[in-house]
C-alpha positions in Angstrom: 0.0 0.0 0.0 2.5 2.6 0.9 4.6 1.8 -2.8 1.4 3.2 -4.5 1.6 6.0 -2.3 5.2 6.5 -3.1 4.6 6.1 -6.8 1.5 8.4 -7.2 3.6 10.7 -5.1 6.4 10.3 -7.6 4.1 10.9 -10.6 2.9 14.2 -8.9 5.6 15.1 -8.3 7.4 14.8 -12.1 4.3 16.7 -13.1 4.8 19.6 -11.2 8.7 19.6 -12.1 7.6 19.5 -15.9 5.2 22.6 -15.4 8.1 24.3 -13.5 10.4 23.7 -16.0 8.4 25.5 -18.4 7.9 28.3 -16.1 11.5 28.0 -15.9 12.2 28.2 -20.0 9.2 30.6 -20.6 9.2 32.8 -17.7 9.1 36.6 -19.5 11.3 38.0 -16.5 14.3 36.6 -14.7 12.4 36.7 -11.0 9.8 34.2 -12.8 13.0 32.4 -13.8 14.5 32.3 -10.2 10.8 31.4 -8.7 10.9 28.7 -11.2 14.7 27.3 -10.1 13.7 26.9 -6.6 10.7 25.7 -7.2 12.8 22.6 -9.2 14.8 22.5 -6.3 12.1 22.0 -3.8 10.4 19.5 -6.3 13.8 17.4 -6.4 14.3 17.6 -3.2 10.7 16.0 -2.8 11.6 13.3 -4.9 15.0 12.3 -3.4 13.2 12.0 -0.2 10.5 9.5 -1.9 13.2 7.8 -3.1 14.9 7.4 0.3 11.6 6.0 1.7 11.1 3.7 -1.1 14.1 2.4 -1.3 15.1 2.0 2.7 18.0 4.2 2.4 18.6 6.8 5.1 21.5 8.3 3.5 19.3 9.9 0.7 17.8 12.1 3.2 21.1 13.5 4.3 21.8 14.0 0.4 18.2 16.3 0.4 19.5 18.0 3.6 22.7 19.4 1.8 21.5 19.8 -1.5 18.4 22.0 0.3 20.9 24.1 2.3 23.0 24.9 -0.9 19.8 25.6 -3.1 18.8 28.2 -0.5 22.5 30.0 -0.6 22.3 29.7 -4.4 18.9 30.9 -4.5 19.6 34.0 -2.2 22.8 34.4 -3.8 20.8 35.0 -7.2 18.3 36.9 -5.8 20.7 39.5 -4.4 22.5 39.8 -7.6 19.4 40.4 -9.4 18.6 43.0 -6.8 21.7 45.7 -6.9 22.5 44.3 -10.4 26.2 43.9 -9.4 
């Protein structure tokens, strides 16, 4: 029961990745562009944790943690950039 869960989880969760990544190639401004980037992040950060759970692996979730922190610094990183235009 809970692999169904996992796998309709999984499906939503590619859906939404493939709707941000057009956000992410057709967004008119770069701020729709950076929403659009940590939205993918958030979204793979989703699915590396289903896959943790599916597959019994604790490690994955230590992967999300780090990848999550980095994301953020990259994320404010580009947002401050994009605000003073340095």
């Amino acid at each position: 029961m809970t692999d169904i869960i996992y796998a309709i989880a999984t499906y939503i969760a590619l859906a939404a990745m493939v709707l941000a990544f057009l956000r992410f190639i057709l967004g008119p401004k770069a701020v729709d562009r950076v929403v659009a980037l940590d939205s993918l992040t958030i979204i793979s950060l989703s699915l590396i944790v289903c896959i943790a759970c599916m597959s019994g692996r604790t490690i994955y979730i230590d992967i999300a943690l780090v990848y999550g922190l980095i994301s953020f610094v990259g994320i404010v990183a580009i947002a401050r950039y994009l605000e003073r235009g340095v």
